[in-house]
N, C-alpha and C positions, 0 to 999 in steps of 0.2 A: 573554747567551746563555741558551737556556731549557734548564734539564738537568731527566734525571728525580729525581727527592727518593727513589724509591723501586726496588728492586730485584724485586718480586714479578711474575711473570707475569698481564697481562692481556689479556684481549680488547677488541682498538677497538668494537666495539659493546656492550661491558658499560657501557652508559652513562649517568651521572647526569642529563642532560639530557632522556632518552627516558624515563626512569624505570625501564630495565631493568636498572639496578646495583643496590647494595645499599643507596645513598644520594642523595636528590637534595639535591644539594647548589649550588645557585647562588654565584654569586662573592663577591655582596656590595658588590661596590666600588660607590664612589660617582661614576665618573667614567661622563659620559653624553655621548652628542654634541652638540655648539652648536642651538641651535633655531636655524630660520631666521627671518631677519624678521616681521613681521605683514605678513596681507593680507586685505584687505575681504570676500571670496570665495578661499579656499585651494584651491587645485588640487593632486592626486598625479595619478602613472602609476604602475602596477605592468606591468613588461614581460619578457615569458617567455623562456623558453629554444625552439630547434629552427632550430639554425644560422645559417645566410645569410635562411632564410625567415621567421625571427622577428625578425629584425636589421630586412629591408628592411619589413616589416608594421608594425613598431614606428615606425619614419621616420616611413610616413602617420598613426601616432595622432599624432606629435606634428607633422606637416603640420596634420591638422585642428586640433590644440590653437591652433598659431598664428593657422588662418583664422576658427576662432571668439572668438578675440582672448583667450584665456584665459591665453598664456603668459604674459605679466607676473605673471599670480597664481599661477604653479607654486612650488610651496614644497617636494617632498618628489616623487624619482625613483627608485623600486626595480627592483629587475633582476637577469636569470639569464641565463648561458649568451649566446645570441645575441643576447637582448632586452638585456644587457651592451654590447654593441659600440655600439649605439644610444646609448644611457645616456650612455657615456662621450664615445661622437662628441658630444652635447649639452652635458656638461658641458664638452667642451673648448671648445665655438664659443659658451659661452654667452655672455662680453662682447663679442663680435663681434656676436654675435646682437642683442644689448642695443642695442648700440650703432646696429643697423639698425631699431629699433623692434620686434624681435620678427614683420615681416612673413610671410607665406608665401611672397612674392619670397624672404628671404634664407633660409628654412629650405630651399629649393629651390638654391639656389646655395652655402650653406656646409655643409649637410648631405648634400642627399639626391642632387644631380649628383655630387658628388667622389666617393660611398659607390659610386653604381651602378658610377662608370668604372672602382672599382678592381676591385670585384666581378667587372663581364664582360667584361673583359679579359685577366684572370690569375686565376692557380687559389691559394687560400691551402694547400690541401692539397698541391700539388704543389711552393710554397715548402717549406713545410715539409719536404719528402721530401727537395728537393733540400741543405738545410740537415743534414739527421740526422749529417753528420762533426761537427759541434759538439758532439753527447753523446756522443764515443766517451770522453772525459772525465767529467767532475763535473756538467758540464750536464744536464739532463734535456730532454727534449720538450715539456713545460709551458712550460718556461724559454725554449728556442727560441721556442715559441707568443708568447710575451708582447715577445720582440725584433722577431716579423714584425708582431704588432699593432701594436706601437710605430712602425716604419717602416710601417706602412702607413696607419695611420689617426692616434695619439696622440702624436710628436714628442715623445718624452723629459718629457708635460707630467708631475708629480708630483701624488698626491692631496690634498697640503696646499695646491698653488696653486691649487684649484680654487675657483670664486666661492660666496661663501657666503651669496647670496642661495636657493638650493635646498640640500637638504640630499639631498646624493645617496650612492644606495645600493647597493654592487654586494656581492651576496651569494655565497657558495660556502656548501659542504656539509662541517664540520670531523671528518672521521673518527675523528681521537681522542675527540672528545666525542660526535660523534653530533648537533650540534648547530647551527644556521646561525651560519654567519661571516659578522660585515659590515666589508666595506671602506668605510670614509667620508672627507669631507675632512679631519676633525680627529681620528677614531682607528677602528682596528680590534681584533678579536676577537668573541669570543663570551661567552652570557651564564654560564657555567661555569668559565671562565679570565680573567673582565673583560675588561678594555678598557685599550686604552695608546695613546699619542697618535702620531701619522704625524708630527708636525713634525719635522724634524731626521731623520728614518728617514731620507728617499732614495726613498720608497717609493714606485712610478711606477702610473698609472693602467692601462697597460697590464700591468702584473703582478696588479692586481686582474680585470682584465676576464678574463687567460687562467687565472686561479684559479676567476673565475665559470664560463668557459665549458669547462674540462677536463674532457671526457666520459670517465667510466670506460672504462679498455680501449684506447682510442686512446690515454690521455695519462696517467703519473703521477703521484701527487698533488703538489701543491708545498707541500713542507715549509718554515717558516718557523722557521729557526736561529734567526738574529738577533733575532729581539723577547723581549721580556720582558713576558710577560702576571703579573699579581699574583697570580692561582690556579694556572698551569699546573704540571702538574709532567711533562709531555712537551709539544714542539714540535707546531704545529697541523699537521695533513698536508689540505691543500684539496684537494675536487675539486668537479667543474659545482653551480652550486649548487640544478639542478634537481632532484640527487637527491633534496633535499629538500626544497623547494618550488619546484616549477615555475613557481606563477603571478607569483613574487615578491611578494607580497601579504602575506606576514606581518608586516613588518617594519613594514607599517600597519595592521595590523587590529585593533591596541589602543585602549580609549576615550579616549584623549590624541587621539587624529585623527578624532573623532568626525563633529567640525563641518568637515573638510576631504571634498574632492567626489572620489571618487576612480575613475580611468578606470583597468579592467584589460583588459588583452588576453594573449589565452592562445592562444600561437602552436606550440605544442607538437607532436607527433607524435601522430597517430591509432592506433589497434588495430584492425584491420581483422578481424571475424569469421570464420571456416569455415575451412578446410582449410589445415596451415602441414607445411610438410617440412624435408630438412636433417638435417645429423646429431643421433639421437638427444637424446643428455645435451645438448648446445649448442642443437638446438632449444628444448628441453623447459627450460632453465636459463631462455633466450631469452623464452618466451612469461611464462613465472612471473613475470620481470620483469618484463613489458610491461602483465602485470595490476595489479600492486601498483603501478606507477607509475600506471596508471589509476585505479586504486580509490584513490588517497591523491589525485589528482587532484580527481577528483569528488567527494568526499569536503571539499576544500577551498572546490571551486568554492559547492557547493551552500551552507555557511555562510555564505560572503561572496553569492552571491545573497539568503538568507532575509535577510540583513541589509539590503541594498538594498531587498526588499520592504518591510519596516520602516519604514524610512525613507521609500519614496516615499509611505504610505500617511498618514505628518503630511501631507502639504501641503509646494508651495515655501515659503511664509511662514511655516511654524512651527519650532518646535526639534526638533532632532533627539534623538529618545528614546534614554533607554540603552538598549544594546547596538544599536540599530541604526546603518545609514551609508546614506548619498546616492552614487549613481554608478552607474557600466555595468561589465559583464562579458564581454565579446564574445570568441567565437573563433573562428577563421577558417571553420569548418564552422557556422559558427550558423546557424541558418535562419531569415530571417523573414518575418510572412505577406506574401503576395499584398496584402492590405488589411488593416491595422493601426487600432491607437488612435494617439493623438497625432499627429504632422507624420507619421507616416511615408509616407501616400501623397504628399503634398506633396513630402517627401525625393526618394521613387520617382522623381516626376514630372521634377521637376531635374535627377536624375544616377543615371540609369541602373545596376544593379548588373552587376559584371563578376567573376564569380567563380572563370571558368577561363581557362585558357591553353592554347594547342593543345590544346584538347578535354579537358583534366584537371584537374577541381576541385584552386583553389590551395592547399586541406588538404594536398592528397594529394602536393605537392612536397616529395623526400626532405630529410633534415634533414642537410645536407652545409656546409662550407666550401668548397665546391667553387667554380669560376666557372659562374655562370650567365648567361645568354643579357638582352642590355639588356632587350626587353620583356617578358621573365617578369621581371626585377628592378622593372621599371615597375608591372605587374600585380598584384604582391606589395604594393609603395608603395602605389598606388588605395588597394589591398582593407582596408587597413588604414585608410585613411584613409576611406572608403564603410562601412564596420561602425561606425566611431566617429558618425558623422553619424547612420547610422540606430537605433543605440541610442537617443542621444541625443533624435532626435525621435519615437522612442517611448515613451520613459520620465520626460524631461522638454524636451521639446520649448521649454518657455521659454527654454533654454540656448542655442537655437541663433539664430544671428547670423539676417541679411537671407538667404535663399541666394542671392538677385541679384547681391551682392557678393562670392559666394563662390565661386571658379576651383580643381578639381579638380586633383590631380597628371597630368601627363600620361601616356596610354597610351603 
C-alpha cells in the first residue's frame, strides 16, 4: 500500500517532473522495461487519443502496417486515450495474429470486423450510464469504464500475459507528479516514483486502457492504492493520457529508438477558429484549454517532424544521425498535394483519397464513445489506413510494398 511519508500540504501540479517544484528530482531506480526482441528493420506506432475516431483511424495504420508487411518487425506500440483501445485490441490478438501470418486477411477479421460491430451497434456511453448504480459505492466511473472495456473488447487478458515480442505502451497523465504514466507488460509507473513490476499485480489491460482513455470531467482519475512504487510518497491519481501527450510519442522519442522507423498518427480533436459562445467562465475556461492543448500539441508535433526531416535528409542507406528519426507523422486533417514527390501520385492513382463522410471532413467527427454508424466506422478505418500509404510514398516511398498486391479496407 502506498501511503503518504509526509503530512505538509501540497499542490498536485507543484511538480518535480514539470520542473515547477522546488526540486526535480527523478526516481533513480534502476528497474526498466524488458526490450523486445531484435529485428532487422524495427517498426513503432505512436497512436493518439480522440475517442472512437482515434480507435477506428488507428485499426487502418495498423491495417496498412500489415499490408505493407512490416508487422513482423513491430517492436514498440504507444498510445493515448482512444488510440489505447487500438493498442490493446492488438496486443490482445497478437498470437493469434502471429499465428495467421500477420496478414490484412486476419487484421480485418480479428481486429478491425469485431471492433466495428461492437462500435455501431451499441453505444459505450450509454453502457456506461446505464451501469452508474455501481458507483453509488467505492466504485468510481473510471472503474466501471474499465469493466465495459474488458467486456467488450479485453476478456479479463492481464498486462503481464501480454506477448513479449512488442513492447507495448499505454500511457496516462499521473496528476500527482505531473508526469506520464506507463502501463506495460512487465511494469508500470512513472519516471518520479519508479517503476514496479505487473507480475503477480492482477493488473488487467483494460484498467490500463480506461486509465489511458479517462477524459477529464467525464471520469475520475483512477487512483492506484495497491502498488508500491520506490519513490512515491502519494498514490498515483491517472487520468487520459492526452493530457499530456496526445501524440503518444514520447515514450519513443529518445535516441535509444533512433534506428527504429516510427509511424505516428495524430487522431486528436481540431480548434476550429472564429466565434465560440456558451456560458461565460465555462466557455472561456473551455477555449484556454483548447489552446494549450493545441499549443503543446504543435509544439510536439513540429520536434518529431524536424526530426523526421533529419533523418530523411541521410538517405535510406545511411545511418541515422543523432538527434534525428525516420518515419511519418500524419493527421487526420493533413493535406496533401494534388502532385507530390515520391510514389505519391502513383499512391493517388491506385486508391483514391476518401476524406469525408456525409459531406463532413473525417477531422471534424466529435471525439465521442458513442455508437457510430458501420460506414463512418468504415471511413475512419480507410482514412487511417489511406494517410499512412500516402505519407509513406511521399517520404519514403522505398517502403512501400507492390500496390497490386495491396487490397484497401473496405468502404
Amino acid at each position: 500500500m502506498t501511503r503518504s511519508r509526509h503530512t505538509d500540504s501540497r499542490w498536485a501540479v507543484d511538480s518535480p517532473a514539470g520542473g515547477t517544484g522546488l526540486r526535480a528530482r527523478p526516481c533513480g531506480d534502476t528497474l526498466r522495461p524488458a526490450p523486445p526482441p531484435p529485428a532487422d528493420a524495427p517498426v513503432a506506432v505512436a497512436l493518439s487519443g480522440g475517442g472512437f475516431r482515434a480507435t477506428l483511424a488507428a485499426l487502418g495504420v495498423l491495417r496498412f502496417v500489415a499490408d505493407a508487411r512490416m508487422m513482423p518487425e513491430l517492436r514498440y506500440a504507444s498510445s493515448v486515450s482512444g488510440g489505447s483501445i487500438a493498442n490493446g485490441l492488438l496486443a490482445a490478438r497478437w498470437p493469434a495474429l502471429r499465428r495467421r501470418g500477420f496478414t490484412p486477411e486476419a487484421v480485418d477479421e480479428l481486429l478491425t470486423d469485431p471492433t466495428i460491430s461492437k462500435i455501431s451497434s451499441r453505444s459505450l456511453k450509454k453502457a456506461l450510464l446505464r451501469g452508474l448504480w455501481r458507483t453509488v459505492g467505492s466504485a468510481t466511473r473510471t472503474e466501471l469504464l474499465a469493466r465495459r472495456l474488458d467486456e467488450w473488447f479485453f476478456d479479463g487478458i492481464e498486462l503481464a500475459d501480454l506477448d513479449p515480442q512488442v513492447r507495448w505502451i499505454l500511457n496516462a497523465a499521473n496528476l500527482t507528479t505531473g508526469a506520464r504514466f506507463t502501463f506495460e507488460r512487465d511494469v508500470h509507473g512513472d519516471y518520479t516514483i519508479g517503476l514496479t513490476p505487473t507480475a503477480r499485480t492482477g493488473l488487467r489491460l483494460s484498467v490500463a486502457v480506461a486509465a489511458s482513455a479517462a477524459v477529464p470531467g467525464a471520469f475520475p482519475p483512477l487512483v492506484l492504492h495497491r502498488a508500491d512504487f520506490p519513490c512515491a510518497t502519494d498514490a498515483p491519481a491517472l487520468l487520459d493520457g492526452g493530457v499530456y501527450d496526445n501524440t503518444g510519442s514520447e515514450a519513443l522519442d529518445s535516441e535509444r529508438y533512433r534506428e527504429v522507423f516510427l509511424l505516428v498518427l495524430n487522431s486528436g480533436g481540431l480548434l476550429r477558429p472564429g466565434a465560440y459562445g456558451g456560458l461565460p467562465i465555462v466557455r472561456d475556461l473551455a477555449r484556454a484549454n483548447s489552446l494549450l492543448y493545441r499549443q503543446s500539441t504543435a509544439l510536439r508535433t513540429r520536434l518529431m517532424v524536424e526530426r523526421f526531416q533529419r533523418g530523411h535528409g541521410a538517405g535510406p542507406g545511411e545511418p541515422v544521425p543523432p538527434g534525428s528519426r525516420r518515419g511519418v507523422l500524419m493527421a487526420l486533417a493533413t493535406d496533401f498535394p494534388d502532385h507530390g514527390p515520391g510514389r505519391l501520385d502513383t499512391w493517388r492513382e491506385a486508391f483514391p483519397e476518401h476524406r469525408a463522410y456525409d459531406g463532413r471532413d473525417l477531422s471534424l467527427v466529435p471525439t465521442v464513445f458513442d455508437r457510430l454508424d458501420e460506414p463512418l466506422c468504415r471511413a475512419l478505418v480507410h482514412r487511417g489506413w489511406w494517410l499512412t500509404g500516402a505519407a509513406l510514398a511521399t517520404y519514403h516511398p522505398h517502403r512501400l510494398p507492390d500496390l497490386g498486391a495491396m487490397t484497401p479496407p473496405p468502404l
